[in-house]
MMTF fields as JSON, N, C-alpha, C and O atoms, coordinates in Angstrom:
{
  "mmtfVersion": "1.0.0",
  "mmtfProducer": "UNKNOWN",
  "numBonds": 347,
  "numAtoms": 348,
  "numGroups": 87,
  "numChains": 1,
  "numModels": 1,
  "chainsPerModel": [1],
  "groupsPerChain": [87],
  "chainIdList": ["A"],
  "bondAtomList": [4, 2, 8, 6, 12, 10, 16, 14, 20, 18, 24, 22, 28, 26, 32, 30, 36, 34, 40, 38, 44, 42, 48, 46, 52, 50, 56, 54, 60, 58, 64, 62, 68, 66, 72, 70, 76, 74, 80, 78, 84, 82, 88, 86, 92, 90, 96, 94, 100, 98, 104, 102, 108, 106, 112, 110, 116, 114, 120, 118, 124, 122, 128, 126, 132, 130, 136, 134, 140, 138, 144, 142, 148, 146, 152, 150, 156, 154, 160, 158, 164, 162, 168, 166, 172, 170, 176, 174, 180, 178, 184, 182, 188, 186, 192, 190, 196, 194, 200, 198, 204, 202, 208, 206, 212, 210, 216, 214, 220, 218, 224, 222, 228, 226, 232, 230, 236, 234, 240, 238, 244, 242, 248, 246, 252, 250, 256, 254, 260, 258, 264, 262, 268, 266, 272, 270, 276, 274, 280, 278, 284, 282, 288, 286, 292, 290, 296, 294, 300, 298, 304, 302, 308, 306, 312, 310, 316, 314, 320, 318, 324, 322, 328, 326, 332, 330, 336, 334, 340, 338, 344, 342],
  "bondOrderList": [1, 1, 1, 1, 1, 1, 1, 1, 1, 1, 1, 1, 1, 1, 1, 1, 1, 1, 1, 1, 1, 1, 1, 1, 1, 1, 1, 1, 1, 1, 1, 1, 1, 1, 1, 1, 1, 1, 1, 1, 1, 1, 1, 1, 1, 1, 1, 1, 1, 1, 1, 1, 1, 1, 1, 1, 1, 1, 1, 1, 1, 1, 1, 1, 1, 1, 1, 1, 1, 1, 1, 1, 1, 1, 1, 1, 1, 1, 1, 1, 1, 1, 1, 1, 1, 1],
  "groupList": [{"groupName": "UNK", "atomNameList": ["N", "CA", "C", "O"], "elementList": ["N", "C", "C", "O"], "formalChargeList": [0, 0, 0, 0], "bondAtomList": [1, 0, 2, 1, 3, 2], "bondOrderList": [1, 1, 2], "singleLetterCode": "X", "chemCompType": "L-PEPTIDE LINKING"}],
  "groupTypeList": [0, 0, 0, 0, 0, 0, 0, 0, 0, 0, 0, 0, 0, 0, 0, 0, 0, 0, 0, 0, 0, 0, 0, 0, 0, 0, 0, 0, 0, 0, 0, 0, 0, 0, 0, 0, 0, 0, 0, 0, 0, 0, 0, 0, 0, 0, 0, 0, 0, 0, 0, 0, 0, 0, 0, 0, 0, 0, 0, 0, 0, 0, 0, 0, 0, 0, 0, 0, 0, 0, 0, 0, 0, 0, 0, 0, 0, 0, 0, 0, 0, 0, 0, 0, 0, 0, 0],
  "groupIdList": [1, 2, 3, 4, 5, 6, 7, 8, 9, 10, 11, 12, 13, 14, 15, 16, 17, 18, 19, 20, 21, 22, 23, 24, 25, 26, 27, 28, 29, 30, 31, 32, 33, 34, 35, 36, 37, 38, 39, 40, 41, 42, 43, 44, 45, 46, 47, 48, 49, 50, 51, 52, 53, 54, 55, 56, 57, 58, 59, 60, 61, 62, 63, 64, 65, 66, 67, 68, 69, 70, 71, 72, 73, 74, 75, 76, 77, 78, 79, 80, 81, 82, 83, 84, 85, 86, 87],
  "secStructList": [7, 7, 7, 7, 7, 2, 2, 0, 0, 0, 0, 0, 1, 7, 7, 7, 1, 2, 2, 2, 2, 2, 2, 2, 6, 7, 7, 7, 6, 6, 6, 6, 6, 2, 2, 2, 2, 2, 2, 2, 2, 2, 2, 2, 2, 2, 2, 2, 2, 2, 2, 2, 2, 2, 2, 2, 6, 7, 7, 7, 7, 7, 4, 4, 4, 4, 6, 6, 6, 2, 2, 2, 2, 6, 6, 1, 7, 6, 6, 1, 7, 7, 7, 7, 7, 7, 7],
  "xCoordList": [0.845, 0.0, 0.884, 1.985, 0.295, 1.276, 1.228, 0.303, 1.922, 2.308, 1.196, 1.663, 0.487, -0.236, 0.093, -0.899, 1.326, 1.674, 2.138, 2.73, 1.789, 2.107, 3.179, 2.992, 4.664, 5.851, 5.777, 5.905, 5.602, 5.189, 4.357, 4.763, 3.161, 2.211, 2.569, 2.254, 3.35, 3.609, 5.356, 5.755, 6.111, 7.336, 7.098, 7.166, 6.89, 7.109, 5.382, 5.386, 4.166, 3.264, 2.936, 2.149, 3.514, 3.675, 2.128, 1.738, 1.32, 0.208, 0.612, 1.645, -0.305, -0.431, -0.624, -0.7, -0.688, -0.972, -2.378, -2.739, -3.542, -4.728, -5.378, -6.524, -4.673, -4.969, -4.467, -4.885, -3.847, -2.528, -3.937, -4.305, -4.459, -5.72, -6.801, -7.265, -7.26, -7.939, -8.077, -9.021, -6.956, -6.814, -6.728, -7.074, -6.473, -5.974, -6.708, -6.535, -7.883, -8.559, -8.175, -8.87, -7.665, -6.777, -7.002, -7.943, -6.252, -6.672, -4.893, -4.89, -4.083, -2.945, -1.914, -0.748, -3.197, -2.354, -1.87, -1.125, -2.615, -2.033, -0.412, 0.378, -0.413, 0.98, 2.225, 3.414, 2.044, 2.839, 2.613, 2.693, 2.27, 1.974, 3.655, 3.623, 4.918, 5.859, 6.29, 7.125, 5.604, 5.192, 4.428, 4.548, 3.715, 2.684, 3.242, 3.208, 3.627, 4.032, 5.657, 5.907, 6.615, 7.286, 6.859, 7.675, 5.83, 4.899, 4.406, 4.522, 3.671, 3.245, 4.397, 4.235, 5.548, 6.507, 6.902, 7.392, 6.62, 7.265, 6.595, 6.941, 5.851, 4.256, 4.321, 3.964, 4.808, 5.165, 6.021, 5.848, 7.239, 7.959, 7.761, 8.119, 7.01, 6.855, 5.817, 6.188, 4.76, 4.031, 4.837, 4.454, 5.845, 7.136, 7.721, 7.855, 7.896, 8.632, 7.653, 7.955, 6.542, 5.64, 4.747, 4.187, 5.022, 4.703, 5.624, 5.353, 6.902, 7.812, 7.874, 8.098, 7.746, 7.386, 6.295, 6.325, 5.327, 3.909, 4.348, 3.976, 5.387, 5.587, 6.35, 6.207, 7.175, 8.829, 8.006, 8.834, 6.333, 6.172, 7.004, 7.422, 7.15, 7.519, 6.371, 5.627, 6.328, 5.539, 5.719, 6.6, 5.228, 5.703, 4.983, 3.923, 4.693, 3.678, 4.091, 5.3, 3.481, 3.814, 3.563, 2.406, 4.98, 4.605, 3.818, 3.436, 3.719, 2.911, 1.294, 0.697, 0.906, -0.224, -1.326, -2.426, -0.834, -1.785, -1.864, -2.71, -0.96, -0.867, -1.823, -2.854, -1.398, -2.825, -4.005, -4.713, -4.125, -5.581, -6.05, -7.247, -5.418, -5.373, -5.993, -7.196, -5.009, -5.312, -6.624, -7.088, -6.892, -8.438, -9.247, -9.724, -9.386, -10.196, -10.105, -11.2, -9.034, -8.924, -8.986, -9.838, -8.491, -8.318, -9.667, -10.176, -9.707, -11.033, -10.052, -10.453, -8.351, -7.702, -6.102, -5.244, -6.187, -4.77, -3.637, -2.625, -3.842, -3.11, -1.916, -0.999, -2.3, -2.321, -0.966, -0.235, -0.493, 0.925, 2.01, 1.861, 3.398, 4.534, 5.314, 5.464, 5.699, 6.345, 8.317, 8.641, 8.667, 10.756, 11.65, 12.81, 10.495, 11.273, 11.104, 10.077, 11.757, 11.672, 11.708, 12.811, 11.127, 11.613, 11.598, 11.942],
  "yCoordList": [-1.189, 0.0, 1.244, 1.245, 2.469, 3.702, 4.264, 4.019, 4.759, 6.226, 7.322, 8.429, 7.343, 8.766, 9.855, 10.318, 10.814, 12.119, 12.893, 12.614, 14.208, 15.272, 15.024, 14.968, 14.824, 15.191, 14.112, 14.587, 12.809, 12.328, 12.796, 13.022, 12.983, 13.78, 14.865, 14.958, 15.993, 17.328, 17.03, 17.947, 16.125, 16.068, 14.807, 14.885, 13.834, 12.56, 13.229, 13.687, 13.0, 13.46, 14.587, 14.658, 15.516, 16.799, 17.534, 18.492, 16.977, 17.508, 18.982, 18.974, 20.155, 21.261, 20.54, 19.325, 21.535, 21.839, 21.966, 21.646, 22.469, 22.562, 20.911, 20.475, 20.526, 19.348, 17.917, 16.76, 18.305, 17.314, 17.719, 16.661, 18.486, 19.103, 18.163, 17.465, 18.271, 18.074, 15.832, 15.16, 15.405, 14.103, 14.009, 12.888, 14.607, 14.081, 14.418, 13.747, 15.627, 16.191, 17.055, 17.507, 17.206, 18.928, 20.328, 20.665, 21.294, 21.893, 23.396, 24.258, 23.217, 22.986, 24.129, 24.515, 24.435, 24.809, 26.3, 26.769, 27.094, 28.277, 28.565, 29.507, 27.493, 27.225, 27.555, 27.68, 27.606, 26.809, 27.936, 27.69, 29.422, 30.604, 31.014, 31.562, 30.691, 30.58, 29.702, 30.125, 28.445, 27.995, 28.155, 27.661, 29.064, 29.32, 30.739, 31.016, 31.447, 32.264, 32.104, 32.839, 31.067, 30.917, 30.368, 30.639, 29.687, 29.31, 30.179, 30.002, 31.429, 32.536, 33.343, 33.9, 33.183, 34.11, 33.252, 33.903, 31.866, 31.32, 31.869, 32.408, 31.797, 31.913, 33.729, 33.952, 34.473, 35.355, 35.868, 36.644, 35.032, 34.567, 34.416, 35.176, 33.091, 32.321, 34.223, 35.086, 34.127, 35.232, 36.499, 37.453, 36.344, 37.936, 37.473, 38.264, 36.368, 36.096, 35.652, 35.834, 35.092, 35.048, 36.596, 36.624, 37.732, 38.893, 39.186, 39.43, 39.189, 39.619, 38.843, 39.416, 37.512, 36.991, 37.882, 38.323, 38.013, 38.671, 39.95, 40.473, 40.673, 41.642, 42.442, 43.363, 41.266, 41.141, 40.379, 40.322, 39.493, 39.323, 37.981, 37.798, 37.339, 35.99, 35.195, 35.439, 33.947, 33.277, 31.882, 31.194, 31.431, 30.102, 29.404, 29.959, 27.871, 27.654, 27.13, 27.181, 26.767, 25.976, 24.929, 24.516, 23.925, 22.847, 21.815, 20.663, 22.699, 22.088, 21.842, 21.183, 22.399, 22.813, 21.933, 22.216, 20.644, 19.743, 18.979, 18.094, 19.324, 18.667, 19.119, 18.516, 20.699, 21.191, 21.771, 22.535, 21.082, 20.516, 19.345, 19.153, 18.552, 17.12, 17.405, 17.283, 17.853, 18.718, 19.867, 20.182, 20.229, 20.658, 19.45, 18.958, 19.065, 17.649, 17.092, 16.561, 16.69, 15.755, 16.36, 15.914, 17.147, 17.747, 19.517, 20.2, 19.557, 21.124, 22.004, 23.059, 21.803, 23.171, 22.963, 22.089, 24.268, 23.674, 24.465, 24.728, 24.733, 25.071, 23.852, 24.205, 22.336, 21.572, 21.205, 20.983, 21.108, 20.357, 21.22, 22.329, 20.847, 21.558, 21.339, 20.16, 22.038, 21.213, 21.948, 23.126, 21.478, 21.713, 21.75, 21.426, 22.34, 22.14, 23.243, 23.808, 23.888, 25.222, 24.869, 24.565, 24.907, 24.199, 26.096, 25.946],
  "zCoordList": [0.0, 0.0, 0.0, 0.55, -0.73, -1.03, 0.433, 1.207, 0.627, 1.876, 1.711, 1.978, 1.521, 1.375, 1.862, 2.426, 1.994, 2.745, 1.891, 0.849, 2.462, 1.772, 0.854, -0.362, 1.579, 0.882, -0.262, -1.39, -0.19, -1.446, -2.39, -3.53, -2.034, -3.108, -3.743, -4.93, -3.067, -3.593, -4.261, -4.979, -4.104, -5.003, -5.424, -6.651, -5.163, -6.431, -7.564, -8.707, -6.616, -7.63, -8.225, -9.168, -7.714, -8.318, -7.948, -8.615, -6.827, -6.939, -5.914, -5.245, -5.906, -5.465, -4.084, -3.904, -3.15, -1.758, -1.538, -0.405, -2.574, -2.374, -3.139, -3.028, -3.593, -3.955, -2.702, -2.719, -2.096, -1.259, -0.064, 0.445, 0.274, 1.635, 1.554, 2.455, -0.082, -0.391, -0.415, 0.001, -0.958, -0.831, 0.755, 1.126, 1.496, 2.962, 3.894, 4.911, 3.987, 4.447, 5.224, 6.134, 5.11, 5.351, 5.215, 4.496, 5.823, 5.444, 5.784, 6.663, 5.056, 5.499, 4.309, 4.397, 3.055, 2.182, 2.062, 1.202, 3.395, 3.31, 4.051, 3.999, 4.604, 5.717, 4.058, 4.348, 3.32, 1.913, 0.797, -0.406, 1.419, 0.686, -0.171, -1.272, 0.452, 0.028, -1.348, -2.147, -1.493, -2.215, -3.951, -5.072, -3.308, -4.571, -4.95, -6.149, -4.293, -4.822, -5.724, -6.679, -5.241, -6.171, -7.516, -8.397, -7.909, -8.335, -9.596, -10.808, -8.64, -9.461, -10.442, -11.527, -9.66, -9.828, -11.47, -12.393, -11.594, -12.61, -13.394, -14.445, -13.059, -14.022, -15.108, -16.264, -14.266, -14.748, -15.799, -16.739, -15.243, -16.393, -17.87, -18.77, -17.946, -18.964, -19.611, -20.408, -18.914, -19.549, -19.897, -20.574, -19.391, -19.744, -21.601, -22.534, -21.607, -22.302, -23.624, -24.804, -23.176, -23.965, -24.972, -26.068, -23.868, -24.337, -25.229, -26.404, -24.699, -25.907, -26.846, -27.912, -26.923, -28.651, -29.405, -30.554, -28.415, -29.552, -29.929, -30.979, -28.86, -29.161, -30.815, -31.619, -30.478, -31.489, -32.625, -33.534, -33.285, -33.706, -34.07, -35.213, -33.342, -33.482, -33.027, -32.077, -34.063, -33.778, -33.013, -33.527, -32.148, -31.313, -31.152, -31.442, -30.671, -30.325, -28.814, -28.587, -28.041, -26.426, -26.42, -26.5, -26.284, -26.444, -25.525, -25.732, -24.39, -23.208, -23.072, -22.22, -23.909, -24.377, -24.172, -23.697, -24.655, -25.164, -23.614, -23.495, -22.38, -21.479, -20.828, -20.529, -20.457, -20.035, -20.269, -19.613, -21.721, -21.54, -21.354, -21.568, -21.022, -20.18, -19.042, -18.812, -18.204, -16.945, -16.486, -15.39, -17.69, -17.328, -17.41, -16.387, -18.281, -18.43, -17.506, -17.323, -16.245, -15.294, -14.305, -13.537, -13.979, -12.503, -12.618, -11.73, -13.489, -13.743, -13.404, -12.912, -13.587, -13.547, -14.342, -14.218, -15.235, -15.391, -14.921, -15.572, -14.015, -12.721, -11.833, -11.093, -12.204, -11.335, -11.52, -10.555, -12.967, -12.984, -12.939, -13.453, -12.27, -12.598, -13.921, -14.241, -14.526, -15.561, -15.372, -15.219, -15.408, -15.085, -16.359, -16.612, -17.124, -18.843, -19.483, -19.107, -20.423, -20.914, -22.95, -23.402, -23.434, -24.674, -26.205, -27.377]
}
């Protein structure tokens, strides 16, 4: 039988903290605001860099794309996965 705990769920499964509450009944995920905000901060990123393509008129596509819309389909957010790849 699996371990069910946080630190497994949130680094081997990659699930969020509001998801990790949510499997465990918890309620635990604001402790982890450090967290999401590094999170957000990526998030920014990608959208910085994404502006300046539209900007500079380059065209790209994201190759992640098709994942999360997986991830809406399964989880109703595509918020849920990390991804550690820049392509």
């Amino acid at each position: 039988m699996m371990n069910l705990n946080r630190e497994t769920l949130y680094y081997r499964h990659r699930l969020s903290h509001q998801q990790i509450d949510m499997l465990l009944g918890e309620n635990n995920a604001s402790n982890f605001a450090d967290d999401k905000m590094r999170i957000l901060q990526n998030i920014k990123k990608i959208i910085t860099v994404t502006n300046l393509f539209r900007k500079e008129l380059i065209h790209f596509i994201p190759s992640k794309s098709q994942i999360q819309l997986l991830n809406l389909h399964v989880h109703y957010s595509w918020h849920v996965i990390y991804i550690y790849q820049f392509n």
